[in-house]
Residue frames relative to the residue before (quaternion, step in Angstrom):
aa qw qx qy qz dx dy dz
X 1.0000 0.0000 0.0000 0.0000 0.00 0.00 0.00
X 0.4466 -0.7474 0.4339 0.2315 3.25 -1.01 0.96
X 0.6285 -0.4738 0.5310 0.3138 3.94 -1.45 0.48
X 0.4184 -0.5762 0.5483 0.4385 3.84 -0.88 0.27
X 0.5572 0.6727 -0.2958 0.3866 3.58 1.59 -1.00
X 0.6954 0.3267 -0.2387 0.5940 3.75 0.83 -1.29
X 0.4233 0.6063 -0.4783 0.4738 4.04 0.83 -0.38
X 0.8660 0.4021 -0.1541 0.2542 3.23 0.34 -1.52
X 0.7001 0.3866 0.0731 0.5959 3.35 1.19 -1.39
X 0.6323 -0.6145 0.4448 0.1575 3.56 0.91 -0.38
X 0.3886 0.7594 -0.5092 -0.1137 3.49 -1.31 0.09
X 0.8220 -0.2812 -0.2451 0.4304 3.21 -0.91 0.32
X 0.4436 0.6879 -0.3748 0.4354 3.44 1.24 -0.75
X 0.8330 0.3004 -0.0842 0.4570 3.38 0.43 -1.33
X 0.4509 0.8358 -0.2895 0.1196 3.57 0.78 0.18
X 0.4766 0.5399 -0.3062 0.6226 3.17 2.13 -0.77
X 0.5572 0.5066 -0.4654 0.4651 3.81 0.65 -0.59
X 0.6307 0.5887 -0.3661 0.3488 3.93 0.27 -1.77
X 0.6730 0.4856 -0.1525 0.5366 3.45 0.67 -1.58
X 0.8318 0.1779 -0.3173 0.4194 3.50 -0.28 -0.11
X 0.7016 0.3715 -0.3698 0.4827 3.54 0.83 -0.21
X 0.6227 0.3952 -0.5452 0.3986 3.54 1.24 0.32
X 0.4327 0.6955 -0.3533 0.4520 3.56 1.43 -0.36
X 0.6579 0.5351 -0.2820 0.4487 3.72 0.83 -1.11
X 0.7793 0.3128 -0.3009 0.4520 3.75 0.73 -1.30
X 0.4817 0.6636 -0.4700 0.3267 3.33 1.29 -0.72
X 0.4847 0.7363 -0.2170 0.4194 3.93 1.02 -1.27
X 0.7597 0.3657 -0.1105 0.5262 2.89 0.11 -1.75
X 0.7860 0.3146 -0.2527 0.4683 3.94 0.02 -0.90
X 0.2780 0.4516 -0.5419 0.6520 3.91 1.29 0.47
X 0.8066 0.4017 -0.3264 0.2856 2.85 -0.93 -1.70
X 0.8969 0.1450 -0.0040 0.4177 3.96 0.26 -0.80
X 0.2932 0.7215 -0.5099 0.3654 3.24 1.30 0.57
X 0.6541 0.3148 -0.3976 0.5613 3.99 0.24 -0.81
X 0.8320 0.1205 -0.3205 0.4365 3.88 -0.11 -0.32
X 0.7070 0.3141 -0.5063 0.3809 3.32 0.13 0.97
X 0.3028 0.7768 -0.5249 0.1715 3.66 1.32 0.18
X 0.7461 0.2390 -0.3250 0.5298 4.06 0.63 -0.67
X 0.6792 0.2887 -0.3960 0.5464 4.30 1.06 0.57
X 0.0089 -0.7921 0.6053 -0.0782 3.74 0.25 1.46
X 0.5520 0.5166 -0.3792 0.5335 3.75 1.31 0.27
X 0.7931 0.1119 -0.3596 0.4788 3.45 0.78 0.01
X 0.3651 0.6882 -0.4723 0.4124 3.34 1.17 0.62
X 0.6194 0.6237 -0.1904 0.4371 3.34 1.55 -1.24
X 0.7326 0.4981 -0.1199 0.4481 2.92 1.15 -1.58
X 0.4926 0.5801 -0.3777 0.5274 3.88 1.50 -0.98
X 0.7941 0.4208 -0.1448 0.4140 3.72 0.37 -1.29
X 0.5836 0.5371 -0.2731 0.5443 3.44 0.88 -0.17
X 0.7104 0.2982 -0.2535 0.5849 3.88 0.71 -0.89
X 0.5932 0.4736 -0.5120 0.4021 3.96 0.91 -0.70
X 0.5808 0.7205 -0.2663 0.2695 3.80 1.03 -0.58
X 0.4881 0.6465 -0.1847 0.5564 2.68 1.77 -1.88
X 0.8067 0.4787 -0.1732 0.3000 3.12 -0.30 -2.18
X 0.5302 0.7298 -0.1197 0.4146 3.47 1.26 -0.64
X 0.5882 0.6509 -0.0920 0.4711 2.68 1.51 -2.21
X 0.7340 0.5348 -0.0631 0.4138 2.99 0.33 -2.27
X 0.6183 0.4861 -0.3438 0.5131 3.88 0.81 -1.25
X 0.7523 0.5026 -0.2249 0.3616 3.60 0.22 -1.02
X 0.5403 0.5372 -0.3489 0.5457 3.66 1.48 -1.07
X 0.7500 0.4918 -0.2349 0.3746 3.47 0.84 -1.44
X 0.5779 0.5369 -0.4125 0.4557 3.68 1.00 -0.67
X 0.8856 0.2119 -0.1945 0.3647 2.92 0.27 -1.42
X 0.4587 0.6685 -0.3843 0.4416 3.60 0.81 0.82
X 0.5706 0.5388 -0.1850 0.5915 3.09 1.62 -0.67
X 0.6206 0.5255 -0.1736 0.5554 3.40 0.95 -1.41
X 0.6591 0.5101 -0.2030 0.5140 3.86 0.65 -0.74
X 0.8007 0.3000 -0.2835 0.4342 3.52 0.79 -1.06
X 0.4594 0.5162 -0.5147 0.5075 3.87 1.58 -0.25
X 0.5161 0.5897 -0.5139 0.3490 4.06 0.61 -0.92
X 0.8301 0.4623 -0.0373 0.3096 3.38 0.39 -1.56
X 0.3982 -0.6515 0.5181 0.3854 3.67 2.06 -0.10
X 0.9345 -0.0506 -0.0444 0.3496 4.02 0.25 -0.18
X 0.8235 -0.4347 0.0783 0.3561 3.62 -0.92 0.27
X 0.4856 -0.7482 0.3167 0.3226 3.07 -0.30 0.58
X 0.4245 -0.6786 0.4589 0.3857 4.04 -0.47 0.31
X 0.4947 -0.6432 0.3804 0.4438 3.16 -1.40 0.35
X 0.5236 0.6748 -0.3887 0.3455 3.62 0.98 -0.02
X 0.5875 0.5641 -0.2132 0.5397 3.39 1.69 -0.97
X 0.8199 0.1177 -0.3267 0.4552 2.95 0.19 -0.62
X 0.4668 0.5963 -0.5354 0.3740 3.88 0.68 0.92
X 0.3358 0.6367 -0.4949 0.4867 3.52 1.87 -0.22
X 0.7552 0.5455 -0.1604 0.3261 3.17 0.36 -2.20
X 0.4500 0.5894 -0.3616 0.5651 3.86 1.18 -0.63
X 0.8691 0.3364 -0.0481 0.3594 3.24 -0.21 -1.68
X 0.4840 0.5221 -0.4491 0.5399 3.81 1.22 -0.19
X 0.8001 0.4633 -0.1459 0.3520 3.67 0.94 -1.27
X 0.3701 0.8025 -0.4046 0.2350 3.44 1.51 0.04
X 0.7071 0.5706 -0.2888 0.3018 3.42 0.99 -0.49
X 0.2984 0.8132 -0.3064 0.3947 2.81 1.84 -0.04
X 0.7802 0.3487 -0.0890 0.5116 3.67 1.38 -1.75
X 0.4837 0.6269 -0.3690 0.4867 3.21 1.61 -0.88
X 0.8120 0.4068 -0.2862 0.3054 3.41 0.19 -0.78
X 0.5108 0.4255 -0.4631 0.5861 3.64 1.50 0.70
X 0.6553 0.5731 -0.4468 0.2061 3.89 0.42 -0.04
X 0.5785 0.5579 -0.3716 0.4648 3.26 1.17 0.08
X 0.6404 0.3129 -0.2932 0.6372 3.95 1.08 -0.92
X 0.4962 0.5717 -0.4333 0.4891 4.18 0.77 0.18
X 0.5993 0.5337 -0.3656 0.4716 3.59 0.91 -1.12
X 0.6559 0.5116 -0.3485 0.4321 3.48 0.65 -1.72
X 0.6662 0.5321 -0.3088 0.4215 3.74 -0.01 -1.03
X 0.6941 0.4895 -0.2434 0.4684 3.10 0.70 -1.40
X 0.5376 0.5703 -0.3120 0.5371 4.25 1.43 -0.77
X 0.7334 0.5464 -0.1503 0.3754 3.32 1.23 -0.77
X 0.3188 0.6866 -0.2871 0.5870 3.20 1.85 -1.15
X 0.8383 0.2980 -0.1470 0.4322 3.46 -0.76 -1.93
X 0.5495 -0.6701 0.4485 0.2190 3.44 0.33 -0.31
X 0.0273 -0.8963 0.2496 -0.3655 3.11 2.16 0.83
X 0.6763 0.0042 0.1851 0.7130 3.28 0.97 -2.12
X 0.6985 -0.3280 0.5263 0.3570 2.90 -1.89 -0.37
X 0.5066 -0.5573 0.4518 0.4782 3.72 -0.59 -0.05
X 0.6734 0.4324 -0.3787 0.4649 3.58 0.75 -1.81
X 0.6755 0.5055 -0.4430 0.3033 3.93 0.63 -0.69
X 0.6055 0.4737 -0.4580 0.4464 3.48 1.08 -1.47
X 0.4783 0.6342 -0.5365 0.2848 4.25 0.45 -0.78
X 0.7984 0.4225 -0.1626 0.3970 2.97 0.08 -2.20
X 0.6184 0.4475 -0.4100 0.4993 4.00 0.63 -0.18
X 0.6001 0.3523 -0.4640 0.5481 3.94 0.45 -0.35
X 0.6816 0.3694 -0.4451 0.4481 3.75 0.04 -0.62
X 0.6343 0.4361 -0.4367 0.4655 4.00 0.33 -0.54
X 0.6932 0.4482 -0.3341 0.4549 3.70 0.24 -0.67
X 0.6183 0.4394 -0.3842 0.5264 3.56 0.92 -0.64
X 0.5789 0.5273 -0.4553 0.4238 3.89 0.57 -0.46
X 0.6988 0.4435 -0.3426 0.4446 3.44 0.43 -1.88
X 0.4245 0.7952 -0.3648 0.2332 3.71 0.81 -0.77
X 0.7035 0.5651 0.0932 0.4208 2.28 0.95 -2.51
X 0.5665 0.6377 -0.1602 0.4966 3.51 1.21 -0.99
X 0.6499 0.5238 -0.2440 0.4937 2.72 0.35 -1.74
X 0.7724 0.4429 -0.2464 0.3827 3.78 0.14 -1.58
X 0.5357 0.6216 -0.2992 0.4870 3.94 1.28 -0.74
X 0.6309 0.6351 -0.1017 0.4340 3.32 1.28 -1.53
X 0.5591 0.4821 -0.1911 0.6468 3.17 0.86 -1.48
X 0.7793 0.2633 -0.3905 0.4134 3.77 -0.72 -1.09
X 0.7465 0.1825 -0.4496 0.4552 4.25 0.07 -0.66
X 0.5425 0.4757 -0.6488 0.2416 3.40 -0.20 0.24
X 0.5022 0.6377 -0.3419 0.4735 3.77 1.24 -0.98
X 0.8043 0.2512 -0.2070 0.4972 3.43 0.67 -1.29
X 0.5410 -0.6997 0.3796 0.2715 3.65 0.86 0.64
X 0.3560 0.7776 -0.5105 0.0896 3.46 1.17 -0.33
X 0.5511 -0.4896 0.5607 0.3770 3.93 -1.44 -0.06
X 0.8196 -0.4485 0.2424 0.2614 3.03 -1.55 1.34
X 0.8227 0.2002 -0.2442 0.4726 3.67 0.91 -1.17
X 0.4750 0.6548 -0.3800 0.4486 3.17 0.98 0.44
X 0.5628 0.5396 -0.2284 0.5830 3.48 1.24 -1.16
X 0.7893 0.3885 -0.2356 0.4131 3.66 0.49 -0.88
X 0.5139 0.6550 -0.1638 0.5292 3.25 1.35 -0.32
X 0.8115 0.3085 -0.1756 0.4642 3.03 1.08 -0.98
X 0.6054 0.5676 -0.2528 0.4974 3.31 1.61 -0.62
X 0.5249 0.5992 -0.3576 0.4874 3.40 1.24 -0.31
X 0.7347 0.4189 -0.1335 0.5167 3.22 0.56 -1.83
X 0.3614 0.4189 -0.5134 0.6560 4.22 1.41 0.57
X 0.7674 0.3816 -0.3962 0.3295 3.05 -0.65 -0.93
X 0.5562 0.6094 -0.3819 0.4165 3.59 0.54 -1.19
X 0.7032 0.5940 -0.1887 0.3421 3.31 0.09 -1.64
X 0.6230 0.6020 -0.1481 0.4769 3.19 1.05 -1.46
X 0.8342 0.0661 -0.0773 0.5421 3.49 0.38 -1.20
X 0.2533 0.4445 -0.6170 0.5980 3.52 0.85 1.46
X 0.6696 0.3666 -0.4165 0.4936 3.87 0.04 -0.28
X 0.8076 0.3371 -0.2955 0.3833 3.13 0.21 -1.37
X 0.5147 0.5837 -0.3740 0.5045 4.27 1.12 0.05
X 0.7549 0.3758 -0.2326 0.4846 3.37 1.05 -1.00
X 0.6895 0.4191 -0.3503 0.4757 3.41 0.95 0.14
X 0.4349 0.5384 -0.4742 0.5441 3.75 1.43 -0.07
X 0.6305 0.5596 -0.4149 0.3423 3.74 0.93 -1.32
X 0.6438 0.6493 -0.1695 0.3678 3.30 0.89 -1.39
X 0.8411 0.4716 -0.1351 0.2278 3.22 0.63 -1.19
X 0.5468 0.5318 -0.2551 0.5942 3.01 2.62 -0.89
């Protein structure tokens, strides 16, 4: 059984999910933070289904991809593996969702409830940089180096898709 912690953030199994679904909401709340700063309920709600939808694309690709592997259809049990291998994908918008959602209710400020989803999506991010050099054992400056240059990467996606989107 999973932690709310490894639920939340992932681990190594689940890491390519963490990263892109924290990459995905990050996007989205760039992308719609200045026009949705005084509607943080449908900011919530935009980011939450792009997650979903996301979710679903990915269950479906690679379910599809899985049943050509295999010569035939896929069960419904298989591809509930494939569902559930991929959960982290949504997990990883419920923590910078929560913030928004603090923000919604009136909890925070909007510009605050913003700046907490984007921090949590960093530490996220970290975290996931973290996680890979520690796997790859690498030496301290090397490990930093590399977690930086994650992180970078990361919000180069998530900048280039705010670019993209206006």
């Amino acid at each position: 059984m999973k932690t709310l912690k490894e639920f939340l953030i992932g681990d190594r199994r689940t890491i390519a999910g963490t990263v892109y679904g924290t990459i995905v909401v990050l996007a989205v709340l760039a992308a719609g933070a200045r026009a949705y700063r005084d509607h943080l309920w449908r900011l919530d709600v935009i980011a939450a289904g792009s997650a979903l939808v996301l979710w679903m694309a990915h269950v479906y690709s690679d379910g599809l991809g899985e049943s050509l592997n295999l010569s035939r259809r896929l069960t419904a049990a298989e591809l509930s593996r494939i569902a559930r291998r991929e959960y982290s994908i949504v997990a990883a918008a419920v923590l910078p969702l929560a913030a928004i959602t603090l923000g919604a209710i009136h909890v925070l400020p909007s510009g605050t409830a913003i700046f907490v989803a984007f921090a949590v999506g960093v530490v996220t991010l970290t975290a996931q940089g973290i996680r890979y050099a520690q796997v790859e054992d690498l030496s301290l400056p090397v490990a930093v180096l590399t977690v930086a240059l994650n992180l970078a990467a990361g919000l180069a996606l998530v900048a280039l898709e705010a670019i993209v989107s206006h």
